[in-house]
Each structure stands twice: as structure tokens, then as C-alpha cells.
N, CA, C and O of each residue as an XYZ file, in Angstrom:
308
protein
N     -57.134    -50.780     45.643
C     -57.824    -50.293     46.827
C     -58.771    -49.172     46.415
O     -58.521    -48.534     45.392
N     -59.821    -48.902     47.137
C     -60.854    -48.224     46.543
C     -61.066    -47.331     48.000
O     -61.329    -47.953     49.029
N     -60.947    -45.985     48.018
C     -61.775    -45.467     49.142
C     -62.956    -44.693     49.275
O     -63.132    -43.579     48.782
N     -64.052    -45.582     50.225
C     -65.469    -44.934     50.217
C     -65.215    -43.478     51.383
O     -64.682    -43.565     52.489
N     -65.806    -42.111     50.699
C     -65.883    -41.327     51.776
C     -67.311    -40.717     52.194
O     -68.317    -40.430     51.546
N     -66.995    -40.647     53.447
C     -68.266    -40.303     54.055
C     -68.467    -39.263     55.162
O     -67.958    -39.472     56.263
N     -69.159    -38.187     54.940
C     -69.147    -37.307     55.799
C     -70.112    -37.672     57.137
O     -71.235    -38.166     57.243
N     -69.029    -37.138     58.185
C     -70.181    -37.797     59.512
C     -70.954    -37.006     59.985
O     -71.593    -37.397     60.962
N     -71.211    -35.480     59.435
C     -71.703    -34.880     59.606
C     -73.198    -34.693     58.800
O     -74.295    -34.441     59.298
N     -72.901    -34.870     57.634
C     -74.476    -35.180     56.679
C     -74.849    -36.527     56.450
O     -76.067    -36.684     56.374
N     -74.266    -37.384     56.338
C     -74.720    -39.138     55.888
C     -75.108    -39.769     56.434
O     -76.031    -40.506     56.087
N     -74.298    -39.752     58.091
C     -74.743    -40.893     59.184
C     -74.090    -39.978     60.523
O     -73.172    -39.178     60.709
N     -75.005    -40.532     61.182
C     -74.426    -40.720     63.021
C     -72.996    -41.280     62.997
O     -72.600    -41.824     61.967
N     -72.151    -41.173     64.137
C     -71.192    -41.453     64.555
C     -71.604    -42.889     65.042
O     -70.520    -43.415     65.295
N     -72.539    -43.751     65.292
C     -73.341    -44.829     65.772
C     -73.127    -45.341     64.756
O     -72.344    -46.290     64.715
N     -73.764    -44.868     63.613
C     -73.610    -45.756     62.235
C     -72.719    -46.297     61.673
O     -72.499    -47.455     61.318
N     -71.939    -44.886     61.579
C     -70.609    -45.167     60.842
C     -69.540    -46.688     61.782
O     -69.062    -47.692     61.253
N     -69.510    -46.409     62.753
C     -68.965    -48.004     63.457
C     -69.773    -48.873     63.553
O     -69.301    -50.009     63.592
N     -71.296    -48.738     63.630
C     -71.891    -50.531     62.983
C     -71.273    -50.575     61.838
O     -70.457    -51.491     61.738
N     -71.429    -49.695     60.696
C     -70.681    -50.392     59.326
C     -69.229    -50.600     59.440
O     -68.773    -51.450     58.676
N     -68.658    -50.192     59.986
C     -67.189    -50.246     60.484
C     -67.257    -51.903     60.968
O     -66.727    -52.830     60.355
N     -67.844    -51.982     61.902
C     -68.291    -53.581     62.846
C     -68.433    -54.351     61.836
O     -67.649    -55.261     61.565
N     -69.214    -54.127     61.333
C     -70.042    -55.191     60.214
C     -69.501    -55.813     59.273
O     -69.845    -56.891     58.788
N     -68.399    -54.959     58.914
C     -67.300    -54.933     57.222
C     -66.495    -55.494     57.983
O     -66.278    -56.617     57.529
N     -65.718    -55.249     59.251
C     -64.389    -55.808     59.776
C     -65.021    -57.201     60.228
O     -64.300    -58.181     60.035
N     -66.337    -57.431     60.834
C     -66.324    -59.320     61.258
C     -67.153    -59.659     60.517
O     -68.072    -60.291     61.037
N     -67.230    -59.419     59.021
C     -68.087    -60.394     58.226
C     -67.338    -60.447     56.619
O     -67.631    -59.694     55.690
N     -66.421    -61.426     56.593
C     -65.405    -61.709     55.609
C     -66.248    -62.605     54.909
O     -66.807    -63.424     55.638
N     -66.598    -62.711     53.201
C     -66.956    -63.745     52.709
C     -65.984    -63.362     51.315
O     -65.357    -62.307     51.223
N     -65.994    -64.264     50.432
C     -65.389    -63.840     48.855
C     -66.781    -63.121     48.590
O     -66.588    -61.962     48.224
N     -68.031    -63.437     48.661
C     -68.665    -62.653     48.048
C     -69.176    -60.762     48.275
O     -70.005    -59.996     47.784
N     -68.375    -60.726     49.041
C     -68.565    -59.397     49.935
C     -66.901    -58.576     49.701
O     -65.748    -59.008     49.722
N     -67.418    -57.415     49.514
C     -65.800    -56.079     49.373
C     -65.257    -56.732     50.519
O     -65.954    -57.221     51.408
N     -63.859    -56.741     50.493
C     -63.532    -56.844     51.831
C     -62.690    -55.539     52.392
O     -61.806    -54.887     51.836
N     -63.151    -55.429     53.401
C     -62.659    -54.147     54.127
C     -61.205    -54.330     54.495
O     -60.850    -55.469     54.796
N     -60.032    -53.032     54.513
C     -59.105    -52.756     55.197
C     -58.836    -52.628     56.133
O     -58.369    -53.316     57.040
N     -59.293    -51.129     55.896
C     -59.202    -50.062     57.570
C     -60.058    -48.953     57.243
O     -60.781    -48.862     56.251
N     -59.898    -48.060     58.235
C     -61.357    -46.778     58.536
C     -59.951    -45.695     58.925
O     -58.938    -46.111     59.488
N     -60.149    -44.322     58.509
C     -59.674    -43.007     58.800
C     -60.384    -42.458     59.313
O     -61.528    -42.909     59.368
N     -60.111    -41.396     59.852
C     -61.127    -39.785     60.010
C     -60.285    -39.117     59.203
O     -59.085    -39.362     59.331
N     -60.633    -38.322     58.392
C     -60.022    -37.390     57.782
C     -60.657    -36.055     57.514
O     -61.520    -36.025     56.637
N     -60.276    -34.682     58.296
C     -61.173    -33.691     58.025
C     -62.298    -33.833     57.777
O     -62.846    -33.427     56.753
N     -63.086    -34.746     59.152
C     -64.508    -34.390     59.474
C     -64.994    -35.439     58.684
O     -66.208    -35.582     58.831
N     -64.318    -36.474     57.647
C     -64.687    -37.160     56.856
C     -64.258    -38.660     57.249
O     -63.078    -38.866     57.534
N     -65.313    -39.847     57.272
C     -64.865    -40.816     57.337
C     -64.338    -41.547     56.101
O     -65.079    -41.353     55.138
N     -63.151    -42.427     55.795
C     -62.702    -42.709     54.531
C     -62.542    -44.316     55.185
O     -61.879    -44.737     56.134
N     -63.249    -44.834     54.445
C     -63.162    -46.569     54.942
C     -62.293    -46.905     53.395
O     -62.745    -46.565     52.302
N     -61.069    -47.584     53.574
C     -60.365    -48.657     52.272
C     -60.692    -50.062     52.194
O     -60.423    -51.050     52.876
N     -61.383    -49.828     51.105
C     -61.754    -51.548     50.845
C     -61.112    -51.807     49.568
O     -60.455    -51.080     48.823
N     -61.492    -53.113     49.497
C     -61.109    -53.632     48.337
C     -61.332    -53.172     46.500
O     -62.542    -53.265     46.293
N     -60.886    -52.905     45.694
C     -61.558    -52.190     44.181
C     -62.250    -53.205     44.019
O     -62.132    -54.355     44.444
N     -63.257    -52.530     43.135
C     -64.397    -53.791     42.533
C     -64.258    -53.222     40.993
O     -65.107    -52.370     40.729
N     -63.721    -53.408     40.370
C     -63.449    -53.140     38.966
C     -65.281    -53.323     37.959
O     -65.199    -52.541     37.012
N     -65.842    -53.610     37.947
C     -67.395    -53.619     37.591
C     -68.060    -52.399     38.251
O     -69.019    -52.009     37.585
N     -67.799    -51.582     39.520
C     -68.831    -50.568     39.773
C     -69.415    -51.362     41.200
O     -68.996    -52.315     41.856
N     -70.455    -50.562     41.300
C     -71.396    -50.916     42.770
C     -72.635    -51.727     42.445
O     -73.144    -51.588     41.333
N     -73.128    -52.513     43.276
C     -74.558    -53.084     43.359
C     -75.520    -51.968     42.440
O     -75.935    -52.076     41.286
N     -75.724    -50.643     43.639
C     -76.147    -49.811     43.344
C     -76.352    -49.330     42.101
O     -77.401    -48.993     41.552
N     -75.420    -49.332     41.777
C     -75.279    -48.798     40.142
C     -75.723    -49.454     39.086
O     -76.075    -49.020     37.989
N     -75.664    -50.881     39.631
C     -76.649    -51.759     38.706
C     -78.091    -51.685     38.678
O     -78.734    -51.675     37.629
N     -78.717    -51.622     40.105
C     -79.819    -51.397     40.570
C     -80.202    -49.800     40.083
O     -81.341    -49.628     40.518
N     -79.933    -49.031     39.647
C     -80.218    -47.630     39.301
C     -80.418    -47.501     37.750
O     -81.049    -46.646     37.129
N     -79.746    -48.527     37.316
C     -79.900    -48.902     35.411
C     -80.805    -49.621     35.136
O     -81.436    -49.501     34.087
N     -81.000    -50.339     35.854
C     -82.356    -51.377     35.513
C     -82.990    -52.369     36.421
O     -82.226    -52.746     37.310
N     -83.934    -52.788     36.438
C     -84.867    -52.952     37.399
C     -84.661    -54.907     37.679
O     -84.681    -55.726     36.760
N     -84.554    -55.106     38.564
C     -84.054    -56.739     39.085
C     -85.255    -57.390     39.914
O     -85.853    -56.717     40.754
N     -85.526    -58.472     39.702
C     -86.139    -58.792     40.738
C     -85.300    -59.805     42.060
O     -84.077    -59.943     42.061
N     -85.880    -60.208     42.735
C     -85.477    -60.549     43.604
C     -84.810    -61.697     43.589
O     -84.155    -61.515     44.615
N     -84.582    -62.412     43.326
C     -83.766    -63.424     42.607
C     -82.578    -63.174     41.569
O     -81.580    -63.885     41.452
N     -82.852    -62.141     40.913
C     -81.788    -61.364     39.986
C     -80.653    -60.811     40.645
O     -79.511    -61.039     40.246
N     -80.911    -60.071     41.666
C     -80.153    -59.161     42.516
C     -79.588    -60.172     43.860
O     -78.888    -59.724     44.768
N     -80.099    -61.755     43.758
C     -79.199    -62.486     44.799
C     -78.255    -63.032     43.904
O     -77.109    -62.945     44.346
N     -78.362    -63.652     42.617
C     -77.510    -63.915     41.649
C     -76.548    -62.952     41.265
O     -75.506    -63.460     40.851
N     -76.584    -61.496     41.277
C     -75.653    -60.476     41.317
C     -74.992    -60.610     42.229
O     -73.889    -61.104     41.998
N     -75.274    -60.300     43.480
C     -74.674    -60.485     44.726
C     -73.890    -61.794     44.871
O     -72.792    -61.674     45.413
N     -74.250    -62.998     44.493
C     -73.641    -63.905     44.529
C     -72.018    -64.180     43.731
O     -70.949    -64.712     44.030
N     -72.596    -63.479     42.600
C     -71.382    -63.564     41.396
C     -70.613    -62.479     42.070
O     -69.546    -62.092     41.594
């Protein structure tokens, strides 16, 4: 289990944070983290998803440059 935290005070609206809440809980694929559950914790939102043992999209995308087709084949795998 992996937990993302997020302050609701600097990152996002209280709006936001439950579309992504929405979004992660009714959109299950294998190719997608799959979500747990959502906390508040001291002002902090802590969503538990699934570990991804490789790292984030992001993190790939920040090392080197993909094109658009590259980064659906990532996503896919």
C-alpha cells in the first residue's frame, strides 16, 4: 500500500480533492493504481492506493522526454 498525501490547504480545493476521490473510486482498470480509501489527517488529505514498485508516470516524464505514443505505451504497460 502506498500513501499519497496532500495538503488541502496548498495543493487543491476541497472540490478537487473529491473529484479525484470520485474518479479513483469509479474508474477501476488493471491499468490504473487502484484506489483504497481517503483520510483527513491533520489538515492533510492521505488517499491509500495501491504500491507501484517502478515509481510514478511523472517521474518518468521528468527523466526524459516521450512522445505521445511513448507515454500511451507506458501507461498501458
Amino acid at each position: 500500500v502506498a500513501i499519497k498525501k496532500m495538503s488541502l490547504q496548498k495543493e487543491m480545493s476541497e472540490e478537487l480533492a473529491v473529484n479525484e476521490i470520485l474518479a479513483m473510486k469509479n474508474n477501476r482498470n488493471p491499468n490504473i493504481v487502484t484506489y483504497f480509501d481517503s483520510y483527513l489527517v491533520d489538515g492533510q488529505l492521505w488517499l491509500a492506493m495501491e504500491f507501484m514498485d517502478g515509481g510514478t508516470l511523472l517521474d518518468v516524464l521528468s527523466a526524459v522526454y516521450l512522445e505521445e505514443g511513448q507515454v500511451g505505451a507506458v501507461c498501458r504497460e
